[in-house]
PyMOL Python script that loads the backbone (N, CA, C, O; Angstrom):
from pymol import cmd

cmd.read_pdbstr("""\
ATOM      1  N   UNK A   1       0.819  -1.186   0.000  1.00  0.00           N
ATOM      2  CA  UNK A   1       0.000   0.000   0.000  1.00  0.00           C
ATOM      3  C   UNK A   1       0.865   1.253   0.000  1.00  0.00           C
ATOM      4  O   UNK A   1       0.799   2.148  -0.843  1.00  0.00           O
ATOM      5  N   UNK A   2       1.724   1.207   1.099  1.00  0.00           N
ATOM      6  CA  UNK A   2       2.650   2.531   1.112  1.00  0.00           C
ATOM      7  C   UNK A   2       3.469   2.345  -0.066  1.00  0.00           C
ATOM      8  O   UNK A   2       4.167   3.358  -0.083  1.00  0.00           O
ATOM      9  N   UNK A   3       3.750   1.706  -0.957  1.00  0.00           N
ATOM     10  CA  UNK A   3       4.279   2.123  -2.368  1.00  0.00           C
ATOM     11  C   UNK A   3       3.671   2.414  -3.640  1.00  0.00           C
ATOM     12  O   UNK A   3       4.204   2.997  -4.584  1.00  0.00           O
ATOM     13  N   UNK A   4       2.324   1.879  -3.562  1.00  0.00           N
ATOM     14  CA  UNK A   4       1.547   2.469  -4.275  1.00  0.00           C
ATOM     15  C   UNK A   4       1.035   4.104  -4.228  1.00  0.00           C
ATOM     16  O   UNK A   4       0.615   4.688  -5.227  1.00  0.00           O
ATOM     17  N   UNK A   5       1.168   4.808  -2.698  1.00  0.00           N
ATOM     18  CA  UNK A   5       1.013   6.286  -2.621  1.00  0.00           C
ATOM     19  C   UNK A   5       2.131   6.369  -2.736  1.00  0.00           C
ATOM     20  O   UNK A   5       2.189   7.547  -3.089  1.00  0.00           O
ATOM     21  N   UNK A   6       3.753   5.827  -2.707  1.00  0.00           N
ATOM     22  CA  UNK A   6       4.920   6.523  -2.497  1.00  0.00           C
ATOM     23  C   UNK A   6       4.938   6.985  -4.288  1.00  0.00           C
ATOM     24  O   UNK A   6       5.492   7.989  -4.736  1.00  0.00           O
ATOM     25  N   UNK A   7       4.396   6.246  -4.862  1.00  0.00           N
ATOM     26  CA  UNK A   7       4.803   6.636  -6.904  1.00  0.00           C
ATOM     27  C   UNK A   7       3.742   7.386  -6.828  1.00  0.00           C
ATOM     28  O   UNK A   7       4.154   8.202  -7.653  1.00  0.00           O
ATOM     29  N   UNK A   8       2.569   7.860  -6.490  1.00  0.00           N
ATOM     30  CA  UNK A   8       1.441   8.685  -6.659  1.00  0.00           C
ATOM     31  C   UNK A   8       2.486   9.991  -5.853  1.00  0.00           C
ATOM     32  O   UNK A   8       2.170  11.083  -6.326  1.00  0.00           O
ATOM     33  N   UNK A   9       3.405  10.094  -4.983  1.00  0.00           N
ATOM     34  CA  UNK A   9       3.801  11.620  -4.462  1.00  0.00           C
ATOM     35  C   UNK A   9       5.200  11.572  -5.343  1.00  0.00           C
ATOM     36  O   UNK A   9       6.043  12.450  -5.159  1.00  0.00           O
ATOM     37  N   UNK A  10       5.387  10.671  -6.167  1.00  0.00           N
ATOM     38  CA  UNK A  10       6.270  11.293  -7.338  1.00  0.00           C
ATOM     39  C   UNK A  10       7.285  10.683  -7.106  1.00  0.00           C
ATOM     40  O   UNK A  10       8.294  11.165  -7.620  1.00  0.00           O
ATOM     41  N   UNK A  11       7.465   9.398  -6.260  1.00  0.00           N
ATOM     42  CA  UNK A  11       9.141   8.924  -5.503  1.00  0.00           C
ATOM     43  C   UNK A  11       8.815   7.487  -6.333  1.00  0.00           C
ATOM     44  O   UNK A  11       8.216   6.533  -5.836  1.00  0.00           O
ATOM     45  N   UNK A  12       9.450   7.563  -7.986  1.00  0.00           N
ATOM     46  CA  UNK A  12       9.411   6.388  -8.573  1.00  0.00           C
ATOM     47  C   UNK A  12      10.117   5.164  -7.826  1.00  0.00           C
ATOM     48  O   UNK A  12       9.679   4.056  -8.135  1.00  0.00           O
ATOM     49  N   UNK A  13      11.509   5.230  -6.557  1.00  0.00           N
ATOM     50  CA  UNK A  13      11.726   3.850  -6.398  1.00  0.00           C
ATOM     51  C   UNK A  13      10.645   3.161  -5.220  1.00  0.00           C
ATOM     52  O   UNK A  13      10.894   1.969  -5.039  1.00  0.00           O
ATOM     53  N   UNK A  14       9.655   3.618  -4.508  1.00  0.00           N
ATOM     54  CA  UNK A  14       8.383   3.073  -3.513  1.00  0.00           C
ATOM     55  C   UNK A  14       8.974   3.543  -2.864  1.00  0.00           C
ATOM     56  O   UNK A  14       8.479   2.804  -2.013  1.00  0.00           O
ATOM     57  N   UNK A  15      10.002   4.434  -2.031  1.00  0.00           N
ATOM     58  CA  UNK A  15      10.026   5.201  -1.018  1.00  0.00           C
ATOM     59  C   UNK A  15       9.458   6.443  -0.664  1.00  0.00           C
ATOM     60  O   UNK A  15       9.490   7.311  -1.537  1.00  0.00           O
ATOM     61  N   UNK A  16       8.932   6.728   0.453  1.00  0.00           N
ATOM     62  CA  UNK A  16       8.105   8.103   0.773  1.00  0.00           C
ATOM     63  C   UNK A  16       8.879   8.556   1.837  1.00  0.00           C
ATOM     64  O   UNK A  16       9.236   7.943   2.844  1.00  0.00           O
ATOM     65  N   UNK A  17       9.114   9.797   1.464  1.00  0.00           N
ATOM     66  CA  UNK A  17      10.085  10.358   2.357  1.00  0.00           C
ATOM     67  C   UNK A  17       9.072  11.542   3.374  1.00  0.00           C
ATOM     68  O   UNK A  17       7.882  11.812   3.214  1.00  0.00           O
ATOM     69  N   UNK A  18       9.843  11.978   4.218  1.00  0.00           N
ATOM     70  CA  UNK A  18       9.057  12.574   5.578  1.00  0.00           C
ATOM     71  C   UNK A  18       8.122  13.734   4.874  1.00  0.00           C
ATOM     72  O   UNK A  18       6.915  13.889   5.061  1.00  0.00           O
ATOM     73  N   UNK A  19       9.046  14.570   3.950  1.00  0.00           N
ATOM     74  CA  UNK A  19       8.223  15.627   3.501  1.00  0.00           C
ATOM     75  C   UNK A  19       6.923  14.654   2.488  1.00  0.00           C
ATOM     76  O   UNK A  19       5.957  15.336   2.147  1.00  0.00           O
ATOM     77  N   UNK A  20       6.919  14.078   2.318  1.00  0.00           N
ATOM     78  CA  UNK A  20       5.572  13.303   1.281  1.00  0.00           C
ATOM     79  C   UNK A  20       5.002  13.141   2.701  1.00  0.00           C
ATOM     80  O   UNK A  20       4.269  14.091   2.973  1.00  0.00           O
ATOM     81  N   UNK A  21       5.093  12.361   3.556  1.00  0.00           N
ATOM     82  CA  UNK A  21       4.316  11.725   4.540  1.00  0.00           C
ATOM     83  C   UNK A  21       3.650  13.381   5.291  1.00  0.00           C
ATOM     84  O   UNK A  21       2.633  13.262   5.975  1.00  0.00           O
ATOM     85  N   UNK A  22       4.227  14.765   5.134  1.00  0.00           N
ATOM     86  CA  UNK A  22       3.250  15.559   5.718  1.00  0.00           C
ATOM     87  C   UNK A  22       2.918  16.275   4.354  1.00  0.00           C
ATOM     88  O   UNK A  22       3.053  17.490   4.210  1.00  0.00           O
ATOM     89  N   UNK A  23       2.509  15.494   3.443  1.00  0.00           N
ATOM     90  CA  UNK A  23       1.818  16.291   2.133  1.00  0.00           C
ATOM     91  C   UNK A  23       0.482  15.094   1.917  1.00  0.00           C
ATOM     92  O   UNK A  23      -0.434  15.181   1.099  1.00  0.00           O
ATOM     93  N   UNK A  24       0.620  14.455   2.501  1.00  0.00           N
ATOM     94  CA  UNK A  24      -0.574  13.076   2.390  1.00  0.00           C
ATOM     95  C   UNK A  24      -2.185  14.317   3.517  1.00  0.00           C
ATOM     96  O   UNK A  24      -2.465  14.963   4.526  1.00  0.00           O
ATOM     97  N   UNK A  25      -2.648  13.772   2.139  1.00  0.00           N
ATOM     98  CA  UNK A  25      -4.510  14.073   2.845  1.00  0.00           C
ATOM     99  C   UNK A  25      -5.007  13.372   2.326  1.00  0.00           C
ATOM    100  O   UNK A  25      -4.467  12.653   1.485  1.00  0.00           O
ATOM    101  N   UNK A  26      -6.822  13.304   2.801  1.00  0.00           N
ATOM    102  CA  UNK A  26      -7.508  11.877   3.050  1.00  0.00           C
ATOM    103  C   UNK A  26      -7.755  11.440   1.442  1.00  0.00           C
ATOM    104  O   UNK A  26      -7.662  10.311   0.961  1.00  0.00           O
ATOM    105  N   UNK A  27      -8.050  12.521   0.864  1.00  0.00           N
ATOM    106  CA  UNK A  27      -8.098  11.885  -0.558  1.00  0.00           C
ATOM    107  C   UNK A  27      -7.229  11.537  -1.476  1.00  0.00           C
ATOM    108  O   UNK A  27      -7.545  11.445  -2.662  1.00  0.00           O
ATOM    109  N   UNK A  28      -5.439  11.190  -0.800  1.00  0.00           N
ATOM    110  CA  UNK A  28      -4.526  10.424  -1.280  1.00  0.00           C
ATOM    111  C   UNK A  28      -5.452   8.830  -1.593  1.00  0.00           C
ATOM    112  O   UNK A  28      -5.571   8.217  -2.654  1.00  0.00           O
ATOM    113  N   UNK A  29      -5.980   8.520  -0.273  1.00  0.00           N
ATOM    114  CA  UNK A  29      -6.469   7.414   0.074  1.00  0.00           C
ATOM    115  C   UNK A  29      -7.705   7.440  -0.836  1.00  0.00           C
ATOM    116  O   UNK A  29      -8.623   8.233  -0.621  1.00  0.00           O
ATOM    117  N   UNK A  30      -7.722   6.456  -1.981  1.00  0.00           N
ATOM    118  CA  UNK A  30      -8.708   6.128  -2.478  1.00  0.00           C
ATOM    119  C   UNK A  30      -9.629   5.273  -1.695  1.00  0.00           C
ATOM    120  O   UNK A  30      -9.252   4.526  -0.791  1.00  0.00           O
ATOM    121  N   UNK A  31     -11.167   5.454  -2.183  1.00  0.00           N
ATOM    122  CA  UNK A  31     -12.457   4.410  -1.434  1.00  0.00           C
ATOM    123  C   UNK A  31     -12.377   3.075  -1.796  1.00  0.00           C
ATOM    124  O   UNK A  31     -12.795   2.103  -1.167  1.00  0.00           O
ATOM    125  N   UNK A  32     -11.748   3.114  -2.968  1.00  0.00           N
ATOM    126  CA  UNK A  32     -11.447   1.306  -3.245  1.00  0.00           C
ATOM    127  C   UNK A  32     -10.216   0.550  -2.065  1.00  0.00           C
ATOM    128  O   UNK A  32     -10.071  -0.590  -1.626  1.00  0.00           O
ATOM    129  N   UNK A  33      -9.655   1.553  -1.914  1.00  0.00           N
ATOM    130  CA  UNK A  33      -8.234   0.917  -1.361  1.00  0.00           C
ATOM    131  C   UNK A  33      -8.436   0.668   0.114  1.00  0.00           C
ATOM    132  O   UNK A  33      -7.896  -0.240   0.747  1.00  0.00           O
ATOM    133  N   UNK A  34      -9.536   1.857   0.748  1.00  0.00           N
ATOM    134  CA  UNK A  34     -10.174   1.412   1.980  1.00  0.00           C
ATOM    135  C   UNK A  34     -10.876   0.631   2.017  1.00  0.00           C
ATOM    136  O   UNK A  34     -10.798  -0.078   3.020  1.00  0.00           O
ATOM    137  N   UNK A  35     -11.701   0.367   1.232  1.00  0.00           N
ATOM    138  CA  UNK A  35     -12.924  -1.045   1.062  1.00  0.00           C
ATOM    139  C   UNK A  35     -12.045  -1.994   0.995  1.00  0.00           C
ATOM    140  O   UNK A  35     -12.101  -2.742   1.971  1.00  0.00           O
ATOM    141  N   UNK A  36     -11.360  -2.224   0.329  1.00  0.00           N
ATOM    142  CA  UNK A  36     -10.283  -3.888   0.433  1.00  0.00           C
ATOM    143  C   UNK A  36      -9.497  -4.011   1.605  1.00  0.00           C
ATOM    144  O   UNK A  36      -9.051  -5.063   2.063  1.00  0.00           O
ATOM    145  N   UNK A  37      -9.371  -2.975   2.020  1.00  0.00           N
ATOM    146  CA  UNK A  37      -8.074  -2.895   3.485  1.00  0.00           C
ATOM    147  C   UNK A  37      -9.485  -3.669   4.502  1.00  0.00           C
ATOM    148  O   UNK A  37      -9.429  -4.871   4.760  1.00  0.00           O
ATOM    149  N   UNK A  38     -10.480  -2.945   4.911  1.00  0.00           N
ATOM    150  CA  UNK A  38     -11.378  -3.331   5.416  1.00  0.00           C
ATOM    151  C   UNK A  38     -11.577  -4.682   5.026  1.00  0.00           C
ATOM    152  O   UNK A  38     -11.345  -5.543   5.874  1.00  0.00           O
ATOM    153  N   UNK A  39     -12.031  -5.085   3.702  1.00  0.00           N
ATOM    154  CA  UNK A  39     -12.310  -6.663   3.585  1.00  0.00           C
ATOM    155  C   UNK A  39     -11.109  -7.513   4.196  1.00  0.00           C
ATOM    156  O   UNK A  39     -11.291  -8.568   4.803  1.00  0.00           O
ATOM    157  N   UNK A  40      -9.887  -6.948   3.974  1.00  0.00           N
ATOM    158  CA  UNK A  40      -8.683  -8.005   4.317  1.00  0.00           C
ATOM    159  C   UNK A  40      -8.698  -7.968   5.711  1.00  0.00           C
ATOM    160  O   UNK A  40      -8.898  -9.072   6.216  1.00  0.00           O
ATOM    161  N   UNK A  41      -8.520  -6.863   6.641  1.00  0.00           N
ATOM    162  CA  UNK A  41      -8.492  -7.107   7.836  1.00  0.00           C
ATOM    163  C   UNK A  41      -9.599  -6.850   9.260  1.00  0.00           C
ATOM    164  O   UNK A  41      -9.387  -6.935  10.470  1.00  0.00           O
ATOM    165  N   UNK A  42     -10.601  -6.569   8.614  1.00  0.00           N
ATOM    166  CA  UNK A  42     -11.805  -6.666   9.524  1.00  0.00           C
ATOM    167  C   UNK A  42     -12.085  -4.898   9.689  1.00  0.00           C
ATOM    168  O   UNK A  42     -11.381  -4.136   9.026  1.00  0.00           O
ATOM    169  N   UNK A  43     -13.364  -4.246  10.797  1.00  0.00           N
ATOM    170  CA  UNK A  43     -13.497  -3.126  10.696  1.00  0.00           C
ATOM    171  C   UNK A  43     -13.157  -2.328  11.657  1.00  0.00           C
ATOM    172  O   UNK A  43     -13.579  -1.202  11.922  1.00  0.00           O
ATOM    173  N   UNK A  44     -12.139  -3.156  12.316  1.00  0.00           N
ATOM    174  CA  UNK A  44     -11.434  -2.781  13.539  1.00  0.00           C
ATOM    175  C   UNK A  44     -10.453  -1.169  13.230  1.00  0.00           C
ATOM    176  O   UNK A  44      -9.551  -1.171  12.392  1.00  0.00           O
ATOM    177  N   UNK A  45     -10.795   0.075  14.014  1.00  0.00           N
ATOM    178  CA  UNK A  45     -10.367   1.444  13.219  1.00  0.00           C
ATOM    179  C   UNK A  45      -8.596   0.997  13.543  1.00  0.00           C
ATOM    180  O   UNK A  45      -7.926   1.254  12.543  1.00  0.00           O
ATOM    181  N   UNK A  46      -7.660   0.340  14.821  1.00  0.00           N
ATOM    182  CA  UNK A  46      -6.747  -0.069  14.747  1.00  0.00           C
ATOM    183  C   UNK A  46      -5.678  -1.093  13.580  1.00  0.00           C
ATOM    184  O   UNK A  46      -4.529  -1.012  13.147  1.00  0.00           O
ATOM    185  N   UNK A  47      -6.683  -1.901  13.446  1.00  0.00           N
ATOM    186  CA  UNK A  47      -6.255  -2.662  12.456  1.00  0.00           C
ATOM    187  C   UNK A  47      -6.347  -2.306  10.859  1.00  0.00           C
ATOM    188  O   UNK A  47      -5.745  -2.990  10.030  1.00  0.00           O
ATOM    189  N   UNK A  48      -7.124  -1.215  10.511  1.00  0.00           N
ATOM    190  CA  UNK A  48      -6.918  -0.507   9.471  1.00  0.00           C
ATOM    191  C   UNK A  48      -6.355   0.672   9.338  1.00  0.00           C
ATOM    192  O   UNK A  48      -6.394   1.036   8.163  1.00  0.00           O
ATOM    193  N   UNK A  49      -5.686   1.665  10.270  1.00  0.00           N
ATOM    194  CA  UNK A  49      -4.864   1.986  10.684  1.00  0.00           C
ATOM    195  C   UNK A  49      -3.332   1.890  10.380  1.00  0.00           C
ATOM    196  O   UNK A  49      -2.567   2.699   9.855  1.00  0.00           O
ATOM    197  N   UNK A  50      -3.094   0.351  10.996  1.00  0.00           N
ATOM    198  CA  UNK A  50      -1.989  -0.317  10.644  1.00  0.00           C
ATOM    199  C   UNK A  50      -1.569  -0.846   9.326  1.00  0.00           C
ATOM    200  O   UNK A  50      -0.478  -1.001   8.778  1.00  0.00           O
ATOM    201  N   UNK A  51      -2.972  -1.102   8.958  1.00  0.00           N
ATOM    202  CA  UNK A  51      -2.659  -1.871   7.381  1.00  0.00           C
ATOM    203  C   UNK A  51      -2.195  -0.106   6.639  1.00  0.00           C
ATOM    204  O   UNK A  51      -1.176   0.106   5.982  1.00  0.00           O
ATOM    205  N   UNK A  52      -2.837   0.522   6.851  1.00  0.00           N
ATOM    206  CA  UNK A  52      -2.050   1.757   6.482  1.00  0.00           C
ATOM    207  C   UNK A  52      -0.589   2.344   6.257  1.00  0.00           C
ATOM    208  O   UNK A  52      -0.007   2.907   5.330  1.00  0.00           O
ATOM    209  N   UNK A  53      -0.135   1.759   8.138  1.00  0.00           N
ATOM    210  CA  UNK A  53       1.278   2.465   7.729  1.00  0.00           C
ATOM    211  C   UNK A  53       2.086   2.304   7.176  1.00  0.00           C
ATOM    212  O   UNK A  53       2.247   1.206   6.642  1.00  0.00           O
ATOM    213  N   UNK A  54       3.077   3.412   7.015  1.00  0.00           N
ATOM    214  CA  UNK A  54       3.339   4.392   7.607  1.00  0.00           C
ATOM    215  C   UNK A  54       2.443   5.608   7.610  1.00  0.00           C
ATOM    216  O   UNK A  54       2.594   6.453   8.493  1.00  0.00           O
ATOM    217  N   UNK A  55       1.072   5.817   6.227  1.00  0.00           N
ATOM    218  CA  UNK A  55       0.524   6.798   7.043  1.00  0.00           C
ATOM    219  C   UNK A  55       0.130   7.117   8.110  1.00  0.00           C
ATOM    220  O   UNK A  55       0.016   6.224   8.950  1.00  0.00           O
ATOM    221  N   UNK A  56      -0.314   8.876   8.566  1.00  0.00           N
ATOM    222  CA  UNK A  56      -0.327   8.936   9.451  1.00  0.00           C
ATOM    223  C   UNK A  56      -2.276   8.843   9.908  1.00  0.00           C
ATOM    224  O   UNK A  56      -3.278   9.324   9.378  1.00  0.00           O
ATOM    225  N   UNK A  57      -2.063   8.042  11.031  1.00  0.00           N
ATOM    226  CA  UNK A  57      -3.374   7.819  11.476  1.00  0.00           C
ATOM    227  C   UNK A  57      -4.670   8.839  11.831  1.00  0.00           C
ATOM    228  O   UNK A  57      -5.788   8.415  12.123  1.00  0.00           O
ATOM    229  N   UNK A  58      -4.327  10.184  11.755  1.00  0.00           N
ATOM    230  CA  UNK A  58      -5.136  11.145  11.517  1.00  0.00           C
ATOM    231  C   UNK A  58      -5.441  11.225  10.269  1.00  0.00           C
ATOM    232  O   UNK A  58      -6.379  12.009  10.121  1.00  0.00           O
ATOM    233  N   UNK A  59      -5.020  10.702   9.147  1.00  0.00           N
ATOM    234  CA  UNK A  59      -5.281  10.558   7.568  1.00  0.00           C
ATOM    235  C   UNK A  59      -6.293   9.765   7.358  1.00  0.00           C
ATOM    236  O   UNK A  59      -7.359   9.934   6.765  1.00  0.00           O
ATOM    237  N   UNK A  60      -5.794   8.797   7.965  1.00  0.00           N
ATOM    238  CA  UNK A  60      -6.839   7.652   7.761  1.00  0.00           C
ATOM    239  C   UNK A  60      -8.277   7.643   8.134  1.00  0.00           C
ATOM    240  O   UNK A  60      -9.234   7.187   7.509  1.00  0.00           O
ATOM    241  N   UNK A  61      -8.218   8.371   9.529  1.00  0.00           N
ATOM    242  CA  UNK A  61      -9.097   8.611  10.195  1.00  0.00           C
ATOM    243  C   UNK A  61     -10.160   9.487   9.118  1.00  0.00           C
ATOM    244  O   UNK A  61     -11.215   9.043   8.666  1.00  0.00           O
ATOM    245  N   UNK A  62      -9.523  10.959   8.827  1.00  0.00           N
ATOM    246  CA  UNK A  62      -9.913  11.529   7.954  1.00  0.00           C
ATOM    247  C   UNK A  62     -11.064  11.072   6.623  1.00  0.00           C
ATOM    248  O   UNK A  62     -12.132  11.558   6.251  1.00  0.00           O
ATOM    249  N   UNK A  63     -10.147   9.778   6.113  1.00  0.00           N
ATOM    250  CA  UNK A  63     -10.794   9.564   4.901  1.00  0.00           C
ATOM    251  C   UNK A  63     -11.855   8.594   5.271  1.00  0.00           C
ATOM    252  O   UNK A  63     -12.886   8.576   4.598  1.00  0.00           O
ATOM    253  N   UNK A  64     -11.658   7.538   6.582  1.00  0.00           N
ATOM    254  CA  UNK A  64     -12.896   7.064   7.011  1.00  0.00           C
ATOM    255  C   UNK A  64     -14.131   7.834   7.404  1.00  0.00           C
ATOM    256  O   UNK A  64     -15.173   7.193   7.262  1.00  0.00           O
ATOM    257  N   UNK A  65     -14.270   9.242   7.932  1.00  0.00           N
ATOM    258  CA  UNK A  65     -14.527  10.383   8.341  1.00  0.00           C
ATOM    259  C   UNK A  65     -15.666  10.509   6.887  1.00  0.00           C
ATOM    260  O   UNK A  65     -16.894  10.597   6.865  1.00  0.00           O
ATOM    261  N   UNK A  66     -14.758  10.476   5.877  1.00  0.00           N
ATOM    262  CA  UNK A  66     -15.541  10.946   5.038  1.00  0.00           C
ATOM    263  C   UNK A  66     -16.559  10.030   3.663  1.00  0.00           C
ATOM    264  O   UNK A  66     -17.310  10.316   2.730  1.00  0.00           O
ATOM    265  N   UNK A  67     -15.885   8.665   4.404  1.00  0.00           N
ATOM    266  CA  UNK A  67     -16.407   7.912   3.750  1.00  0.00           C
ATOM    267  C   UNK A  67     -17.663   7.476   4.258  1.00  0.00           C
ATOM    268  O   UNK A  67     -18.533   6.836   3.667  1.00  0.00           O
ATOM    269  N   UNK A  68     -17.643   8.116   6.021  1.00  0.00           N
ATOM    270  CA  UNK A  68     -18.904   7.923   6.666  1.00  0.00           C
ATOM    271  C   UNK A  68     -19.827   8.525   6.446  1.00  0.00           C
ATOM    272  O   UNK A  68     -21.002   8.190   6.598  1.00  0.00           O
ATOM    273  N   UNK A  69     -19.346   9.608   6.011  1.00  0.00           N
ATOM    274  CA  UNK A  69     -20.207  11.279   5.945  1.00  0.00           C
ATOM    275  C   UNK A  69     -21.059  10.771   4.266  1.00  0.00           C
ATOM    276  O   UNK A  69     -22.257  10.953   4.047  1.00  0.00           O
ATOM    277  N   UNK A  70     -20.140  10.176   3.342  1.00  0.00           N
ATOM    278  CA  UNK A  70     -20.808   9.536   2.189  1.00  0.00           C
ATOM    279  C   UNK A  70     -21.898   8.601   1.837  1.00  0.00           C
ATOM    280  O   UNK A  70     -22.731   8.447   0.943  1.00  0.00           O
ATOM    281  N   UNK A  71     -21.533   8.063   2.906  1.00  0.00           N
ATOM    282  CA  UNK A  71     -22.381   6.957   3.805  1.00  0.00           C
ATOM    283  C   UNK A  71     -22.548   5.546   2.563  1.00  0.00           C
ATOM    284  O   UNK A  71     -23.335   4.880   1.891  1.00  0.00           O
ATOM    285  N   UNK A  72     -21.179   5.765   2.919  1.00  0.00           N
ATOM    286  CA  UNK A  72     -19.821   4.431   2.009  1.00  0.00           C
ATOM    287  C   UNK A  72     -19.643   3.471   3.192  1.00  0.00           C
ATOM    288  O   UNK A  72     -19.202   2.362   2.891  1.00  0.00           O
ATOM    289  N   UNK A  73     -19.864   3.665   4.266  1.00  0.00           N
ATOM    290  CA  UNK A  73     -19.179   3.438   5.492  1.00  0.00           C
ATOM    291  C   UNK A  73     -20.248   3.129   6.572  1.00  0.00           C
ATOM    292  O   UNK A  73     -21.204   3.899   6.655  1.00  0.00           O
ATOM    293  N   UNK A  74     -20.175   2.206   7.297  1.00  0.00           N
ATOM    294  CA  UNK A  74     -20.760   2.476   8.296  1.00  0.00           C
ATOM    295  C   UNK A  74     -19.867   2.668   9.592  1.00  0.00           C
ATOM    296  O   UNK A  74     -18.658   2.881   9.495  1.00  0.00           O
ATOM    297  N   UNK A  75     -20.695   2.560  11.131  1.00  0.00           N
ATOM    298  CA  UNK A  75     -19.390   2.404  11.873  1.00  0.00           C
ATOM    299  C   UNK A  75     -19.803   3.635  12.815  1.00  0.00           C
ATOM    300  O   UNK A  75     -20.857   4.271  12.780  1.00  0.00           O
ATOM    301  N   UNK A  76     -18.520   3.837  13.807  1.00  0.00           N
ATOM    302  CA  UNK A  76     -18.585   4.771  14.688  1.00  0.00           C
ATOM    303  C   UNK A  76     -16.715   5.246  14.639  1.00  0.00           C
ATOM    304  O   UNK A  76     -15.677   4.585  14.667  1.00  0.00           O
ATOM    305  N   UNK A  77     -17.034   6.712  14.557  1.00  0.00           N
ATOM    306  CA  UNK A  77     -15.512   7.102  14.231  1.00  0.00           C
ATOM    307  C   UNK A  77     -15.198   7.950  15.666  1.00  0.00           C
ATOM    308  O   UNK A  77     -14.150   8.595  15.695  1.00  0.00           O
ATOM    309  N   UNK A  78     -15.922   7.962  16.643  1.00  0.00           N
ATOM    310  CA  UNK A  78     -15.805   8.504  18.055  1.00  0.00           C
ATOM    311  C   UNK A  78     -14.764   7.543  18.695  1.00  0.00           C
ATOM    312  O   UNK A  78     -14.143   8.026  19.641  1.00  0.00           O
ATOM    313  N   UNK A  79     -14.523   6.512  18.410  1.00  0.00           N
ATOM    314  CA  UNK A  79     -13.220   5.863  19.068  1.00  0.00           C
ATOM    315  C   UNK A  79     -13.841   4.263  19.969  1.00  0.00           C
ATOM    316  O   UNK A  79     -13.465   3.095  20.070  1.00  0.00           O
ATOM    317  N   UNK A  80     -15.397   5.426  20.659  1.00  0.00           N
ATOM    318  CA  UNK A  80     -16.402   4.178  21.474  1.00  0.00           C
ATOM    319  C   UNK A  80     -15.673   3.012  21.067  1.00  0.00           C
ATOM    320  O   UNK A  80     -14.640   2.547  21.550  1.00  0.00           O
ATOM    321  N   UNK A  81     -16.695   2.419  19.648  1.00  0.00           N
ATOM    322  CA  UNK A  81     -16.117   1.190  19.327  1.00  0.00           C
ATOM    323  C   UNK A  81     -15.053   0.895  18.152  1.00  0.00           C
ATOM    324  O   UNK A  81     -14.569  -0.234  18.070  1.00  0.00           O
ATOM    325  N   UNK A  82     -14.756   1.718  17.412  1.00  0.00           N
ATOM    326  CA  UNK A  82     -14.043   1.623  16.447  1.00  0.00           C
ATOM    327  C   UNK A  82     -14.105   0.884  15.040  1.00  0.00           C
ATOM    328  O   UNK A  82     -13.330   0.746  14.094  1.00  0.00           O
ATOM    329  N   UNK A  83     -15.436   0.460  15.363  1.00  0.00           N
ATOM    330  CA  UNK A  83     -15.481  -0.557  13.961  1.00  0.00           C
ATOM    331  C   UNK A  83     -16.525  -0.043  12.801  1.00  0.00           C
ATOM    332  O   UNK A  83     -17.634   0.490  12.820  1.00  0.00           O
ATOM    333  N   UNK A  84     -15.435  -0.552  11.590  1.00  0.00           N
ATOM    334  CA  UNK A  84     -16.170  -0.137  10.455  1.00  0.00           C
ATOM    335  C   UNK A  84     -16.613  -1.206   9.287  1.00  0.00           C
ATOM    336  O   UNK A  84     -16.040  -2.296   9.305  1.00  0.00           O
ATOM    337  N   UNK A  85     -17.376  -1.014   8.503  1.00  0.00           N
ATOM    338  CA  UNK A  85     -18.032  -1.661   7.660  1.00  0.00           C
ATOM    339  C   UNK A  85     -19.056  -1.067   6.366  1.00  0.00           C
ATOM    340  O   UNK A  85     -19.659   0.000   6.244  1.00  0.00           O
ATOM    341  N   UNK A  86     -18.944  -2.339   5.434  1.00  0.00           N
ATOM    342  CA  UNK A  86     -19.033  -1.263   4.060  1.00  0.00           C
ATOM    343  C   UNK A  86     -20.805  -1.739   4.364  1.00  0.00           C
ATOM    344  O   UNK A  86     -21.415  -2.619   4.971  1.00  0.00           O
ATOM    345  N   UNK A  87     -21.137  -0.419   3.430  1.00  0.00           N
ATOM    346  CA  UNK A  87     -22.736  -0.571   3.453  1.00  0.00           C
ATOM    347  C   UNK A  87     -22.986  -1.241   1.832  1.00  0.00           C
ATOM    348  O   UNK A  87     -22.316  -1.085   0.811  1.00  0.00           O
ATOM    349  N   UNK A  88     -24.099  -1.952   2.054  1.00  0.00           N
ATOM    350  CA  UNK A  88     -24.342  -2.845   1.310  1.00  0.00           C
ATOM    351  C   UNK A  88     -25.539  -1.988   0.577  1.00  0.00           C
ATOM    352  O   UNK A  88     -26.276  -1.259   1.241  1.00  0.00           O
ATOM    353  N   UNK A  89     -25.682  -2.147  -0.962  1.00  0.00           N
ATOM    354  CA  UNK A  89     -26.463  -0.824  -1.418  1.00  0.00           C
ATOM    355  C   UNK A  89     -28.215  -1.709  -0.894  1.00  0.00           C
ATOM    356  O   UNK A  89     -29.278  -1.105  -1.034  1.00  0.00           O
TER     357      UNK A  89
END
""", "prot")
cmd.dss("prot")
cmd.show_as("cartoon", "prot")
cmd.util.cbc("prot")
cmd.orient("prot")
């Protein structure tokens, strides 16, 4: 995952260097790439998170944020429970 955004901020060998990592916002993160992260590792906001890094977890948060607000997403992004899940049309 992090080399697929590292060639999207312009660093053809898959490295992302510090200044890319504070130029990342939520709509680096495509909705496909969160929907599969979610299918692979459950809707736990930690564990997708992680499948993330090295982004930074306010990013992520972000684009779940807005995938909720789309209502792409279900879930609770208050922290309570942390879990997310795709809505089924």
């Amino acid at each position: 995952m992090a080399n697929h955004l590292a060639r999207r901020c312009g660093q053809p060998n898959g490295a992302m260097l510090e200044s890319d990592m504070k130029k990342l916002q939520a709509k680096t993160l495509t909705d496909a790439d969160v929907i599969k992260v979610i299918a692979r590792v459950g809707g736990s906001l930690f564990a997708i998170q992680d499948a993330f890094a090295p982004i930074p977890h306010q990013v992520v948060l972000a684009k779940l944020r807005s995938m909720l607000k789309r209502k792409l997403l279900t879930g609770c992004d208050c922290g309570c429970r942390g879990d997310f899940s795709v809505r089924t049309p």
